[in-house]
N, C-alpha and C positions, 0 to 999 in steps of 0.2 A: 504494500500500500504506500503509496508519495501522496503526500502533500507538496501544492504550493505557495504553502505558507512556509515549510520547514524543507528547504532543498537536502539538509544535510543528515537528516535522520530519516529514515525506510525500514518501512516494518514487515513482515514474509511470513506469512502463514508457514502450518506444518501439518501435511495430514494425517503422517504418523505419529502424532499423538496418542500415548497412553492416558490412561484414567489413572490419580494418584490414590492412595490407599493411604491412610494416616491409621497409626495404633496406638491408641493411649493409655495410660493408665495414671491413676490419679489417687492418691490416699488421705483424707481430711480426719480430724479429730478434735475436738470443741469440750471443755471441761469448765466450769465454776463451781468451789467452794461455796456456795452460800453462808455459812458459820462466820471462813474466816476471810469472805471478800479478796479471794484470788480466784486466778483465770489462766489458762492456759489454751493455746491454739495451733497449730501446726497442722502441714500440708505439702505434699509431694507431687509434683508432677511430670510426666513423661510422657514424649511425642517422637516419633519416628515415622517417617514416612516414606512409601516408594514409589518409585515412578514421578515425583513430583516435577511439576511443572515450571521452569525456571527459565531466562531468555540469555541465547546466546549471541554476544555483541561481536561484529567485526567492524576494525575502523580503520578505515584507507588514511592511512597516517598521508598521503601523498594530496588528498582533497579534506581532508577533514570529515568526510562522511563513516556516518554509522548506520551498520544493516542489522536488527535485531528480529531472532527469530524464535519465539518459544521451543523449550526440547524439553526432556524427558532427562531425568540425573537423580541420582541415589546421592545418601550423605548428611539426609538434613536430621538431624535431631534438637531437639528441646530437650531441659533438665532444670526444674527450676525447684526451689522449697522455703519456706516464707514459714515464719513462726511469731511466736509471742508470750512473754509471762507478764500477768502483772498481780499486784496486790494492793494493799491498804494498811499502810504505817500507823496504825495508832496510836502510836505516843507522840507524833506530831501530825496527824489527823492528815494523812499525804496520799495520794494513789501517784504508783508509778508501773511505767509500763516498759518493757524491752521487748524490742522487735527485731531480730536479724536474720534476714534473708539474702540469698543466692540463685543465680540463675547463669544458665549456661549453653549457647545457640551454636550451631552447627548449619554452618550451611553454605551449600555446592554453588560453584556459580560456571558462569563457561566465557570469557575472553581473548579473541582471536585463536580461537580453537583451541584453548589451554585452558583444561578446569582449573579453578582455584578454589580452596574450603578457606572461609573465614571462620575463626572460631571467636568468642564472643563472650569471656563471662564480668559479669556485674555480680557486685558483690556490695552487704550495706547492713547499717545498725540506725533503727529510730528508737529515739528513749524520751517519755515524757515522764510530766511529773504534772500535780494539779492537785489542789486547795481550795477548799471554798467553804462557805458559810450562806445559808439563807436569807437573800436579803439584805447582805452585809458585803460579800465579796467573792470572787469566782478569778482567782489566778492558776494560769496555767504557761508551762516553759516546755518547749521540744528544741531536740537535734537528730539532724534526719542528713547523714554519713554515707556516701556512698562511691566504690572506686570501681572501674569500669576500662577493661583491658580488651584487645582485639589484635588477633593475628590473621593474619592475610601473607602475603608476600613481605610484609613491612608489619610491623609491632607500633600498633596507639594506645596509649593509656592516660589518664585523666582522673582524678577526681572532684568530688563536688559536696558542700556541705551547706546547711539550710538551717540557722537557727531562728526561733521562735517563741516568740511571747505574748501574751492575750491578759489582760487585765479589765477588770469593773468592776468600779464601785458605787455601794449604794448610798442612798441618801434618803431621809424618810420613806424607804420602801417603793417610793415613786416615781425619785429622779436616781439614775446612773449615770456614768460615764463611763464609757469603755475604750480601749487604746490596743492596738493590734500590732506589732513590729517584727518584719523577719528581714536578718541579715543572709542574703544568696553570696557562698563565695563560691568561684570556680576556674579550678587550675589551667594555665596554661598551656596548651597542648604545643604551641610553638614559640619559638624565642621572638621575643619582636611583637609578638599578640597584645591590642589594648587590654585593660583591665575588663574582666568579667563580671566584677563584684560591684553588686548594688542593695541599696538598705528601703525597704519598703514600710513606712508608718502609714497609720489610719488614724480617725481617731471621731469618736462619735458621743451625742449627749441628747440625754433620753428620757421621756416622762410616758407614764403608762398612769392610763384613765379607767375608773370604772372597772376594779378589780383584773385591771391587765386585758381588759377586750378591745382596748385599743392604744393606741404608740403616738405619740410626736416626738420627732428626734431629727436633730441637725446632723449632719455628718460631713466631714472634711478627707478626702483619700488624699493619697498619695504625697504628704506635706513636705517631702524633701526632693521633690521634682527627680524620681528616680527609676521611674515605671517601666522597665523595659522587659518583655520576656525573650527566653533563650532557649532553644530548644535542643540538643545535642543526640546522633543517636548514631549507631555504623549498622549497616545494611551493607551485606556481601564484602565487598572489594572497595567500597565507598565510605566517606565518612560525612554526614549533612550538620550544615548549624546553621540553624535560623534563628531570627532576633527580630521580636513582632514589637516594633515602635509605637506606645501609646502617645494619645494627645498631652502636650508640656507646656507647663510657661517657658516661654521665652526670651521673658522679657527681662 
């Protein structure tokens, strides 16, 4: 298929295509103490697939053009396991919670008629903590750790780290004020890269009418003009980062 909009990318059917067959298996387990206000959670999952469907690039280094044709390639697996404990400190009236999870992708790709396997694992620990009182106040603090490796032809690695804080307080049972703040840092993948790291505040004030059936609250986002998202991820042979630009002062 050509377009002429895009002279330089052609796309080619394949009739011998296979049907992919995926095999999973998946293990979950869910536990609460009731008594002593703990929790426990954990989960395994596993995907293999054959026959998978995957596109083979050829690119005429001599025009710039690229022919991309779906085929048929073994190799890809998934392996990921995601867990958590948490509890309730009563002698400082605390919940806290740890989460550390792993995952790990496999997967075929085809390049000028030379398969390549990226393999892909991410690795991460979220830990909060949170306090509160009725009517009085509701704080709570995370860090959410996570490092993220990829081999291909060439070796990328990176990480990234998300702290977080959530504050309100009350005032005659009626008015609050709540404050929301997360510092995003995130490592540099190459020398020479600007800074990735940006500090996100909120910050809101609130009055609740008529036994809380209804809300007036002002609210102020983004006070340190720093709103930018990022999105980071490898895919086969590639590695993407996108940076979605909110509306800023300028001025």
């Amino acid at each position: 298929m050509r377009s002429n909009n895009d002279i330089f990318n052609e796309y080619s059917g394949n009739l011998e295509l296979k049907p992919t067959f995926t095999s999973t298996f998946n293990v979950s387990h869910n536990g609460y103490d009731f008594l002593k206000d703990r929790w426990m959670y954990q989960s395994i999952n596993f995907n293999v697939s054959s026959n998978a469907i995957t596109n083979s690039r050829i690119i005429d280094l001599s025009t710039g053009k690229t022919t991309t044709t779906p085929i048929n390639t073994n190799g890809n697996i998934y392996l990921g396991f995601w867990s958590g404990i948490g509890m309730k400190v009563k002698k400082i009236d605390t919940r806290l919670n740890f989460s550390p999870n792993i995952s790990y992708n496999q997967f075929a790709d085809y390049l000028n008629n030379v398969k390549t396997v990226s393999k892909t694992l991410s690795a991460g620990m979220n830990i909060w903590a949170s306090k509160s009182k009725d009517k009085k106040y509701d704080l709570s603090l995370s860090n959410d750790f996570r490092f993220n490796n990829n081999r291909t032809t060439q070796k990328s690695s990176f990480s990234t780290n998300n702290l977080g804080l959530n504050a309100t307080v009350y005032y005659k049972k009626t008015w609050s004020i709540n404050s929301d703040y997360n510092y995003y840092w995130r490592e540099k993948i190459r020398e020479g890269d600007e800074s990735l790291n940006n500090h996100l505040w909120n910050a809101r004030l609130q009055k609740t009418f008529r036994n809380n059936e209804f809300t007036l609250y002002f609210m102020v986002r983004d006070i340190l003009n720093q709103n930018v998202g990022i999105n980071r991820n490898f895919y086969g042979y590639t590695y993407n980062e996108t940076r979605n630009d909110r509306l800023k002062d300028t001025g």
